[in-house]
MARLUMZA-528372 format. One record per residue (C-alpha): x, y, z; residue in three letters. Coordinates in Angstrom, 1 decimal, padded with zeros to 4 digits, always signed. Layout:
N
      xx      yy      zz   aa
       X       Y       Z  ala
...
END
This chain:
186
      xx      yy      zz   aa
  +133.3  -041.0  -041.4  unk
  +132.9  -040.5  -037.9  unk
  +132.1  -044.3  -036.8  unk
  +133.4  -044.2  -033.4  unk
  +131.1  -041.4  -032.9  unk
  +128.0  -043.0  -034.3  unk
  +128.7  -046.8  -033.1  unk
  +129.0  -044.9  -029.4  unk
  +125.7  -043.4  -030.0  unk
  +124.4  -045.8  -031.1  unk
  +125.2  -048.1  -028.0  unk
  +124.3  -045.3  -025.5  unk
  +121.8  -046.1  -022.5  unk
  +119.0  -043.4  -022.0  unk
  +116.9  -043.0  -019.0  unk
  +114.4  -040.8  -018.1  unk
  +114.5  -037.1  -016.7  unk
  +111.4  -036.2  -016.0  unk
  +109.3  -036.4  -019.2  unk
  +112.8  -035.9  -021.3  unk
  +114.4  -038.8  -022.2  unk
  +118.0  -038.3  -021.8  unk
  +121.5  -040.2  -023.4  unk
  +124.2  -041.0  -021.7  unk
  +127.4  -040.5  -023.5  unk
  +131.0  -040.0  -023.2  unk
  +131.2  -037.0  -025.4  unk
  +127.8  -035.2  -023.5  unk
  +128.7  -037.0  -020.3  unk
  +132.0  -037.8  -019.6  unk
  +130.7  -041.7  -018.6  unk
  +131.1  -044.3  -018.4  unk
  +135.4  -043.3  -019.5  unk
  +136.6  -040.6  -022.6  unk
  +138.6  -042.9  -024.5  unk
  +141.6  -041.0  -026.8  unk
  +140.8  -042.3  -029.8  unk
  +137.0  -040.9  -029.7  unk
  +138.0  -037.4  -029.2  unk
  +140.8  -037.3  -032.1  unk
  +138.0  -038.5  -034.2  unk
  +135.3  -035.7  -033.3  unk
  +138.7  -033.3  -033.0  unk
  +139.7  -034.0  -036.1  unk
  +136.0  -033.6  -038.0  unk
  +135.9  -030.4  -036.7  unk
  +139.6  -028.8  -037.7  unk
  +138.1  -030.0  -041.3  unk
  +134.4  -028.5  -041.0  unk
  +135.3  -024.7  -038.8  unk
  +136.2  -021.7  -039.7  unk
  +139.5  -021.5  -037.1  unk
  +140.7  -018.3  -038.3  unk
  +139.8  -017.1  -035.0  unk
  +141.4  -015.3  -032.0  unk
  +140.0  -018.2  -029.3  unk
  +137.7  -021.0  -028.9  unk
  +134.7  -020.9  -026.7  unk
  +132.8  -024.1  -025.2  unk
  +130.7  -024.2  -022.4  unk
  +131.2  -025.9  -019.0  unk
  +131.4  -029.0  -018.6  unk
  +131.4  -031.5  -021.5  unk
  +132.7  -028.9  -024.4  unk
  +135.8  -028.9  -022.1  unk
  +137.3  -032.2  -023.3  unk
  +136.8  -031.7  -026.9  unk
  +138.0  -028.0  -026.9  unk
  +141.1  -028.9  -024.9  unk
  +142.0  -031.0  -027.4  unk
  +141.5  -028.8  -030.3  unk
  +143.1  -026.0  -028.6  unk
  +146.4  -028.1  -027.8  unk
  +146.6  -028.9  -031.6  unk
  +145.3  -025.6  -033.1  unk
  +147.3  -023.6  -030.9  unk
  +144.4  -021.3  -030.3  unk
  +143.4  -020.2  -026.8  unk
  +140.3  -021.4  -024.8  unk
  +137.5  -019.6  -023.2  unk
  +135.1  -021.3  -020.8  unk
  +131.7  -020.1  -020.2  unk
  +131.3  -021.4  -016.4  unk
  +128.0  -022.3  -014.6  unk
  +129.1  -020.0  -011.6  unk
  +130.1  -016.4  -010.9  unk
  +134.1  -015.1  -010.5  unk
  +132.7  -011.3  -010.4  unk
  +135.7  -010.9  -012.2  unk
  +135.7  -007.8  -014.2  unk
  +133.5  -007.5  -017.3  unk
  +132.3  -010.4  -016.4  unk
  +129.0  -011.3  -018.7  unk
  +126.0  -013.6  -016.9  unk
  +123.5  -015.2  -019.3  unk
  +120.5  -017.2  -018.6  unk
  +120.4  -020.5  -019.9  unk
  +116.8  -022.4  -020.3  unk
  +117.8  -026.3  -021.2  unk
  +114.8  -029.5  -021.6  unk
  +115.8  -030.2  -017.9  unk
  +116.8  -027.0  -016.2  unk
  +117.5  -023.1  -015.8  unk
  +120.3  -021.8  -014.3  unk
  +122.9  -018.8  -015.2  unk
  +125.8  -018.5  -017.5  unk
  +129.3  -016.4  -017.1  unk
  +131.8  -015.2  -019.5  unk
  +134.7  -014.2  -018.8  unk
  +138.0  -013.9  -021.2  unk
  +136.4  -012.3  -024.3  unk
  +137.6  -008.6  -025.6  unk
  +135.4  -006.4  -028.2  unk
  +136.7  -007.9  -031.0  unk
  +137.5  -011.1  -030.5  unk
  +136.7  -013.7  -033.2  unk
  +135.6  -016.8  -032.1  unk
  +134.4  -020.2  -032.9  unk
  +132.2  -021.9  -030.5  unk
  +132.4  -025.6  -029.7  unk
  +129.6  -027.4  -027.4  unk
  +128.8  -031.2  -026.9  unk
  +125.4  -031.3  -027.5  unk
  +122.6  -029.0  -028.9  unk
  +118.8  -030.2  -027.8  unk
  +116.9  -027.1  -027.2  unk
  +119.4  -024.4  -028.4  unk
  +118.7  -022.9  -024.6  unk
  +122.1  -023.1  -023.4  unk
  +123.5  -022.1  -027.1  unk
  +121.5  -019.2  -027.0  unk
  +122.9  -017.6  -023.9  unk
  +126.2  -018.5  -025.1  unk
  +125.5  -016.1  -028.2  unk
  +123.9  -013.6  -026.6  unk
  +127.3  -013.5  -023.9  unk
  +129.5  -013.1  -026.6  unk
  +127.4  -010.4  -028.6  unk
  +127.2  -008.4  -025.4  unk
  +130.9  -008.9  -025.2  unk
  +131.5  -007.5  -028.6  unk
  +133.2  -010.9  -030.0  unk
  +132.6  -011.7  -033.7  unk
  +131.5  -015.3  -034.0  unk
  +133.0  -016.7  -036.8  unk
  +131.3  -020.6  -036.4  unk
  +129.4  -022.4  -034.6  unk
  +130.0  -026.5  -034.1  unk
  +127.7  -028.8  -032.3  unk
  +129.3  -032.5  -032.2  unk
  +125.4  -034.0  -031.7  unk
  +122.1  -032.4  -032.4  unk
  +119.5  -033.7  -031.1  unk
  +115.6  -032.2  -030.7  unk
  +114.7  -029.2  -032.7  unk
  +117.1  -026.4  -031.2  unk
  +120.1  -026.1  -034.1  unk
  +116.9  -025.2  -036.4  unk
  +115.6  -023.2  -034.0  unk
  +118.6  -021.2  -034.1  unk
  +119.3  -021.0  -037.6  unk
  +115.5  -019.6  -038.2  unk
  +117.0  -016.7  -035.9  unk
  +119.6  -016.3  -038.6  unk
  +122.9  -018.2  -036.6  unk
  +124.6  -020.8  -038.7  unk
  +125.2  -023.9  -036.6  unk
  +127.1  -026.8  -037.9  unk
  +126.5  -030.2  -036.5  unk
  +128.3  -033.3  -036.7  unk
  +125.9  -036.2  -035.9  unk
  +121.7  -035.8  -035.1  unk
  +120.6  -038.5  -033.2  unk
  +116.8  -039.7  -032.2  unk
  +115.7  -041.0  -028.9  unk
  +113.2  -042.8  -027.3  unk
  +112.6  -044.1  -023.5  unk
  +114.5  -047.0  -024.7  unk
  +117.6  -046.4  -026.8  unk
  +119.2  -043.8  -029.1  unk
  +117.8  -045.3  -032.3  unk
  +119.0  -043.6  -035.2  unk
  +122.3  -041.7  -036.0  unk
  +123.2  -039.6  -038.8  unk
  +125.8  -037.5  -040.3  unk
  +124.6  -033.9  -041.0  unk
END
């Protein structure tokens, strides 16, 4: 299961961002080209893994938006985007967001008291950006009903679940200055 996925991984390039060593992939980058038949297989891992009894779907500017497009024009379930800058729209939620590589502010906009959701992101490192996204939607009254990650990587989806928040992930890779050396299902 999941092949594309892992071969793609697997063949990523990785350079460095200061000390972090960072992957370049079409599913957390968007380069070098999305191909179809990548997304219908991550797509189609996650209608059978989340809970999608749920009101909307929330993913997180930019990379979650491919996926989440996707599973929102076959689900039929509406999609929220938590946007790197402010609408001032109102109700509007901001969230700070601490990553491996940067800091910089979160807004939510689109979510009722109420709501169920299931949250849908590309990549999960740190858990910083994760995080915020949570604490948006609790502060928006939404009920999360799932969480799914399509790659973990680093040490934040345990970080998160020691806080109590049930993340499920697709694929954890390990990286080094050279190469994404080891892919596995989770």
């Amino acid at each position: 299961m999941l092949e594309r996925l892992k071969k793609s991984l697997l063949e990523a390039p990785v350079f460095k961002r200061g000390e972090y060593n960072y992957f370049i992939h079409p599913i957390t980058d968007g380069v070098p080209e999305i191909k179809p038949d990548l997304i219908r297989e991550v797509v189609g891992h996650i209608v059978r893994i989340a809970d999608l009894e749920v009101d909307k779907i929330v993913t997180i500017e930019a990379m979650g938006i491919p996926i989440c497009m996707a599973l929102s024009l076959i689900t039929d379930i509406p999609l929220v985007i938590i946007r790197k800058r402010k609408y001032g729209l109102p109700g509007e939620i901001e969230a700070s967001q601490i990553t491996g590589y940067s800091k910089s502010q979160l807004f939510l906009n689109g979510i009722k008291q109420g709501d169920r959701v299931v949250v849908v992101d590309d990549v999960i490192s740190t858990g910083g950006t994760l995080m915020a996204t949570l604490s948006g939607l609790k502060a928006a009254g939404a009920k999360v009903k799932d969480v799914v990650v399509v790659v973990q990587r680093g040490e934040g989806a345990e970080r998160l679940r020691r806080q109590g928040y049930s993340i499920k992930t697709m694929v954890k890779v390990d990286v080094n200055d050279k190469r994404v050396y080891q892919v596995s299902e989770t």
